[in-house]
C-alpha positions in Angstrom: -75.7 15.6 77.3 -73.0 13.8 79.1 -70.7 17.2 78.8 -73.7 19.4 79.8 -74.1 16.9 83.3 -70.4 16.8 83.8 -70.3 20.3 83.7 -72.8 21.3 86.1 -71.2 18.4 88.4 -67.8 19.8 87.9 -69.2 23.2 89.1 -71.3 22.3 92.0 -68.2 20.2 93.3 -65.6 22.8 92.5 -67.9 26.0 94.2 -68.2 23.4 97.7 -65.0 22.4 97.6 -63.1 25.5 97.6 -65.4 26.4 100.3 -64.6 23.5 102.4 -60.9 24.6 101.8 -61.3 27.9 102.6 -63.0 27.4 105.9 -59.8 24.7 106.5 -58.0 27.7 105.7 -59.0 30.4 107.8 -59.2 27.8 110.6 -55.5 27.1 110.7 -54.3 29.0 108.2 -50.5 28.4 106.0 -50.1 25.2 107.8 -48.3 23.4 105.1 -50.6 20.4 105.1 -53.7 22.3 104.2 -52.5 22.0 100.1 -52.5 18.6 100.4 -56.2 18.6 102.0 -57.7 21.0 99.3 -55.9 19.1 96.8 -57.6 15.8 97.9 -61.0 17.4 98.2 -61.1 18.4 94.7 -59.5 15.3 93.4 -61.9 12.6 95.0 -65.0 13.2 93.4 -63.9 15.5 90.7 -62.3 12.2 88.9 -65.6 9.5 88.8 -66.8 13.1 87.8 -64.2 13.3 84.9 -64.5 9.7 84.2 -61.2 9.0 84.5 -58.7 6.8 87.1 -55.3 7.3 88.5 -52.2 4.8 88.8 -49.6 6.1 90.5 -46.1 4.6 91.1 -43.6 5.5 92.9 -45.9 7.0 95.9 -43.7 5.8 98.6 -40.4 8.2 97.7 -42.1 11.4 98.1 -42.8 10.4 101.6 -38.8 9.4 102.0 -37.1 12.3 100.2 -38.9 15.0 102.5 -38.4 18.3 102.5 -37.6 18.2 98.7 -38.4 20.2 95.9 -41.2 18.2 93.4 -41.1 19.2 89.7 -44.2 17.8 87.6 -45.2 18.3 84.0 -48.0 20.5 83.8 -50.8 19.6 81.6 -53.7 21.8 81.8 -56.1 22.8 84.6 -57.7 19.3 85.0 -53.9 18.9 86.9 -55.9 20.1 89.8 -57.9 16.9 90.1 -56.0 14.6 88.1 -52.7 15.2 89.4 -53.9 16.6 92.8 -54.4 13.5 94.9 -51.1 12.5 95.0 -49.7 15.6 96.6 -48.3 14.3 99.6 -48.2 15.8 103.4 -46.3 18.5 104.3 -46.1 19.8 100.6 -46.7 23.4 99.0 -46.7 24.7 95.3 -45.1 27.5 94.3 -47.8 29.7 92.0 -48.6 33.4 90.0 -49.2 35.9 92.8 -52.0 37.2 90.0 -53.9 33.7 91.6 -54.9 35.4 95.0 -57.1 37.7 92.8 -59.3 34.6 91.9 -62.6 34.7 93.8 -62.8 32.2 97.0 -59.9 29.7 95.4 -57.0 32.6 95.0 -57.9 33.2 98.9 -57.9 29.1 99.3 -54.6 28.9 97.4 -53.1 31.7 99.4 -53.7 30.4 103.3 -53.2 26.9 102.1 -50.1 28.2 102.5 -48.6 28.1 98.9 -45.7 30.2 98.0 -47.1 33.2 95.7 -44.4 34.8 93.5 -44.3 38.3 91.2 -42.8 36.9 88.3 -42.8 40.5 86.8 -41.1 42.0 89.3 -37.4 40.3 89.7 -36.9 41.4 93.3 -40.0 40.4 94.9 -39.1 37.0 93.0 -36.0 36.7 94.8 -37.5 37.8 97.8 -40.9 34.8 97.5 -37.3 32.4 96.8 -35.8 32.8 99.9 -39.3 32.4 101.3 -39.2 29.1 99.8 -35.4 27.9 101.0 -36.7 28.7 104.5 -39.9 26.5 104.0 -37.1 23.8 102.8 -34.8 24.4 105.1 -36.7 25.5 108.2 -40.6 23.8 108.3 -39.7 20.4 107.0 -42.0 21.5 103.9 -41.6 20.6 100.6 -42.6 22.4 97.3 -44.6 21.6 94.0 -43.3 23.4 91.0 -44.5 23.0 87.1 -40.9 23.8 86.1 -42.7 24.6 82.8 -43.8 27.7 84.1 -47.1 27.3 82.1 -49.5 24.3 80.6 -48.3 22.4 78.0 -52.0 21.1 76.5 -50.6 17.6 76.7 -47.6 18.0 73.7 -44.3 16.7 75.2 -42.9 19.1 77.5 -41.8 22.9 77.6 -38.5 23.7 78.1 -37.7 23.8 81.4 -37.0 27.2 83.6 -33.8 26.6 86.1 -35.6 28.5 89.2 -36.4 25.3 91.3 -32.9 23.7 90.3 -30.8 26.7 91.2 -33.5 26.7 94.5 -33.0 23.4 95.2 -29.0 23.6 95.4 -29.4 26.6 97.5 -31.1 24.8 100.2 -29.5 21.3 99.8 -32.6 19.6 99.1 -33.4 17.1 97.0 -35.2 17.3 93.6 -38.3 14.5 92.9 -39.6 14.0 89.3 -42.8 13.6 89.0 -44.7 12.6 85.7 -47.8 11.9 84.5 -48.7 10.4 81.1 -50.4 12.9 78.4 -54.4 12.4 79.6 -55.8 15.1 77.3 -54.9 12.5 74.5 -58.1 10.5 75.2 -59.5 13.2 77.2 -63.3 14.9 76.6 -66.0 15.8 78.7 -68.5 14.4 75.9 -67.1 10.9 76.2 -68.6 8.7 79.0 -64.7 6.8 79.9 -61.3 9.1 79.6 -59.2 6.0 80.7 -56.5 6.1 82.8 -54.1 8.9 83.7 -51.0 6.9 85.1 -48.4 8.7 87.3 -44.9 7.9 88.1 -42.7 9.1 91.0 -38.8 8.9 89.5 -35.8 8.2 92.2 -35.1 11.8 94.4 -31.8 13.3 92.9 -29.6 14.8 95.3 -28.2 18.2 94.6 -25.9 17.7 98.1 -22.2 19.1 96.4 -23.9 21.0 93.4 -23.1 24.7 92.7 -25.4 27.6 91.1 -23.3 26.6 87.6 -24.3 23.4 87.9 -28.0 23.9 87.8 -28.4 23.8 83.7 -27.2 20.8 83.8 -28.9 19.3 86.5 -32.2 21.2 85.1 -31.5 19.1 81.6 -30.8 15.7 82.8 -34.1 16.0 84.7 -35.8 16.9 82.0 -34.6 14.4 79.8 -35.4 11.8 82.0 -38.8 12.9 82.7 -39.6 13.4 79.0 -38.4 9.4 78.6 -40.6 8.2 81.7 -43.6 10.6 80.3 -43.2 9.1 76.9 -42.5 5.5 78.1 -46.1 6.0 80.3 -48.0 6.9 77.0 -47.3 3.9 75.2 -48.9 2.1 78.3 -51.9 4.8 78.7 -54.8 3.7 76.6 -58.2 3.9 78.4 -59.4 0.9 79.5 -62.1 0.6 81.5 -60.7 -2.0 83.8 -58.2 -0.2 84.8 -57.8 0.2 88.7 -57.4 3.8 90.8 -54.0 2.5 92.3 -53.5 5.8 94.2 -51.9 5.1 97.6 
């Protein structure tokens, strides 16, 4: 019963939501805070929704470190809520151009003003990456990226693809881990309390001095590090239902 209810919840919400965004959309559309709008109208009532809290830490960098690139570990679609209220101002994600096909959100998504790339086709991907360093570089904007490329369903991480480290040396930005502990471990729609996803905002890392070659290495010392903090935030995750929506 409880899955049945959250479900129908989840779906009214989601089906107003993206409607609210997409009227915020087509009323000023691509200005680069809209994603961060959108993102907080699904999060704050999809989560009591969900059952679930947030705790983030860190909050206060991603404000400091703008434009930057963010990298994040990408869990599953519940990112959208879970992860989505603590996109700060200013900030865009870098998505499948195959998502402006989607009915009502691809159209959201799209004059939110997120960057859209071809990943089959190598020159329109160079192409949506300039598109990007000029956002950097140019519109004081700063981009979301699952450096994943895809959901990992929760296990550890994916290996990481270099795209947003070679980007972010090519615009002379700075790179922001973010990570969030592995929610789907406790996570089901059947269960009345799905604890606590906890988030943490890691110290900017400057790629000021940093060439093209250097990017593997940069991309791997993330990675290792946000691996450690995600792993370090799981053995601190368990639901409780106590626990306190920390979010900024």
């Amino acid at each position: 019963m409880i899955r049945l209810i959250r479900v129908l919840l989840l779906s009214i919400h989601f089906f107003i939501s993206s409607f609210i965004g997409l009227l915020i959309g087509i009323v000023r559309p691509f200005h680069p805070t809209n994603s961060r709008w959108c993102a907080a109208i699904y999060s704050s009532l999809a989560m009591p929704i969900l059952g679930i809290k947030r705790e983030v830490e860190g909050w206060d960098i991603l404000d400091q470190s703008r434009p930057c690139i963010v990298v994040a570990n990408h869990q599953s679609n519940w990112d959208l809520f879970i992860v989505g209220g603590a996109v700060p101002d200013r900030t865009v994600s870098l998505g499948k151009k195959s998502l402006k096909l989607l009915p009502i959100f691809g159209q959201l998504y799209w004059l939110a003003g997120n960057v859209l790339i071809d990943r089959g086709n190598p020159h329109k991907a160079k192409e949506a990456m300039e598109i990007t360093k000029q956002a950097l570089t140019q519109k004081n904007t700063s981009i979301w990226i699952f450096p994943e490329g895809t959901r990992n369903q929760g296990k550890n991480l994916l290996p990481f693809k270099k795209g947003a480290f070679i980007t972010a040396i090519n615009a002379g930005v700075p790179i922001v881990p973010v990570c969030c502990s592995s929610y789907l471990d406790h996570f089901s729609l059947g269960q009345l309390n799905n604890g606590v996803a906890k988030i943490k905002v890691l110290p900017a890392v400057s790629t000021q001095g940093l060439k093209q070659k250097d990017a593997a290495q940069l991309m791997h010392t993330i990675e290792a590090d946000m691996l450690r903090t995600i792993q370090a935030l799981d053995g601190k995750a368990a639901p409780s239902a106590d626990s306190v929506d920390n979010q900024a």
